[in-house]
KOLVEX-358365 format. One line per 10 residues: their letters; for each residue x, y, z of C-alpha. Coordinates in Angstrom, 1 decimal, decimal comma. Example, Ala and Ser with C-alpha at 12.3 -4.5 7.8 and 13.67 -1.06 7.14 Angstrom:
AS) 12,3 -4,5 7,8 | 13,7 -1,1 7,1
END
This chain:
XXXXXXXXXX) -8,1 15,0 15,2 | -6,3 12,3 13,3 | -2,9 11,7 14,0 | -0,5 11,8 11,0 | 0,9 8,4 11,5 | -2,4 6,5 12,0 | -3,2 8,4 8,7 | -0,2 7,1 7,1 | -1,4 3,4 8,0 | -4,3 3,6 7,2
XXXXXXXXXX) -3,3 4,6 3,7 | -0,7 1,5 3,5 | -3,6 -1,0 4,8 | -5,9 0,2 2,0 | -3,2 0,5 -0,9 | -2,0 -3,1 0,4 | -5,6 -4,7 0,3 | -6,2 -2,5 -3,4 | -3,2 -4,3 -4,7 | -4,1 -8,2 -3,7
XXXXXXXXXX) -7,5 -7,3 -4,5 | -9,5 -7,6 -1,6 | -12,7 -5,8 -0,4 | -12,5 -4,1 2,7 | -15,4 -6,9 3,6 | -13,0 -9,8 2,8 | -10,6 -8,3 4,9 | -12,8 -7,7 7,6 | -13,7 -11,2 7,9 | -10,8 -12,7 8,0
XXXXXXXXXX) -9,4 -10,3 10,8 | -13,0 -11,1 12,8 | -14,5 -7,2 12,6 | -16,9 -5,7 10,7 | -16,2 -3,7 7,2 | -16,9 -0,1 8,9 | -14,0 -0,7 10,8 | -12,0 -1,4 8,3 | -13,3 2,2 6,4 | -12,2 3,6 10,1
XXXXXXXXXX) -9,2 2,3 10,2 | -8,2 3,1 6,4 | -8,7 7,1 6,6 | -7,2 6,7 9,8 | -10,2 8,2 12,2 | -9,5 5,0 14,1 | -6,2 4,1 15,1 | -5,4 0,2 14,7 | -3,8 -1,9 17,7 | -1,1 -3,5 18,2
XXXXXXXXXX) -3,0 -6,6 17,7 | -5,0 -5,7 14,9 | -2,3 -4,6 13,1 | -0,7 -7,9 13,6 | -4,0 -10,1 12,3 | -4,1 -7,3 9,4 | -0,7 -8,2 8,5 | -1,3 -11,3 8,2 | -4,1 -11,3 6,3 | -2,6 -9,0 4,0
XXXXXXXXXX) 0,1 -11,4 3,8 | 3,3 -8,6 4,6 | 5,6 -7,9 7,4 | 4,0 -5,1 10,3 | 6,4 -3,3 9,6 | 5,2 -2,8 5,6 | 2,9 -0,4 7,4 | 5,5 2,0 8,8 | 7,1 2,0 5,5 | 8,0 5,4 4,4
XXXXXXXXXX) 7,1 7,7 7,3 | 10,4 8,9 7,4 | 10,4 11,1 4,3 | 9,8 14,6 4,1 | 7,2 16,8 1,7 | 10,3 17,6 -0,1 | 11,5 14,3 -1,7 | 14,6 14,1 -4,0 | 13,6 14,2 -7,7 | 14,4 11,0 -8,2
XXXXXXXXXX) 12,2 9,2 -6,0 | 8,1 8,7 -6,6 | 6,0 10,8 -4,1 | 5,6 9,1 -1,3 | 1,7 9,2 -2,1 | 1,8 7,4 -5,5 | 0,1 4,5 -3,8 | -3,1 7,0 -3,8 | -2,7 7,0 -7,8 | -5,6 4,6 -9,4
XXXXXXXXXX) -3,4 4,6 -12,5 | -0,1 3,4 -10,7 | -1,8 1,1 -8,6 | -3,1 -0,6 -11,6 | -0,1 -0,5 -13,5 | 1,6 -2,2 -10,3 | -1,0 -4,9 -10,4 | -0,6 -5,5 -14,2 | 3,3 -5,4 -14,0 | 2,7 -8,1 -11,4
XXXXXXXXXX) 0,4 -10,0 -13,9 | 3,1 -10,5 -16,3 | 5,4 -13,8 -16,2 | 8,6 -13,0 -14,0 | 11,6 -13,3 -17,0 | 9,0 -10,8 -19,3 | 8,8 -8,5 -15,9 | 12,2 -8,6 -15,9 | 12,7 -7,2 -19,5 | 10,1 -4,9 -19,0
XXXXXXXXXX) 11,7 -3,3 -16,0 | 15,2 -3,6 -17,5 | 13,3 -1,1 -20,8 | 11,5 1,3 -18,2 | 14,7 1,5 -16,4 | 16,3 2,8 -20,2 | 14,1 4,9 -20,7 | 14,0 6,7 -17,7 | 17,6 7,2 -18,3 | 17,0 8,9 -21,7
X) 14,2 11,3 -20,5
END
């Protein structure tokens, strides 16, 4: 049986590697396994070392602890906040990549609107 927190980083390796737009073969190779472990390690049937975790990190280009991030909230979230799955959304993860895409003082405006109009709904 899977353990909820191996789950949980699993999930964050795969929405991390989605969102630089890596395979789970490129990041494979550059930690030094194969791509199967990567799958293993993703739905969490595996859990990842210490040191893994480290050379995944790195590859992935964030902090360990980006991994951890959000473990301590609850099924019941504040109405304010995203779910803490919205990483698992196809549709936000692209419209995180494109809001990356555009050119940093544009972002800014763009956020600065979205910000508005969340206000207003």
């Amino acid at each position: 049986m899977t353990h909820p927190v191996d789950v949980h980083v699993g999930k964050r390796i795969r929405h991390r590697r989605w969102l630089v737009g890596m395979t789970q073969q490129q990041l494979a190779e550059r930690v030094g396994i194969k791509f199967q472990q990567i799958q293993k390690y993703e739905t969490g049937a595996n859990r990842v070392s210490a040191s893994r975790l480290w050379d995944i990190a790195d590859a992935l280009e964030v902090p360990v602890s980006f991994f951890f991030e959000g473990l301590e909230t609850t099924e019941t979230e504040s109405k304010e906040s995203a779910p803490a799955d919205i990483l698992g959304d196809k549709e936000a993860l692209d419209l995180v990549r494109s809001y990356y895409a555009i050119p940093e003082n544009q972002r800014r405006r763009l956020f600065e609107l979205a910000r508005v109009l969340s206000d207003v709904a």
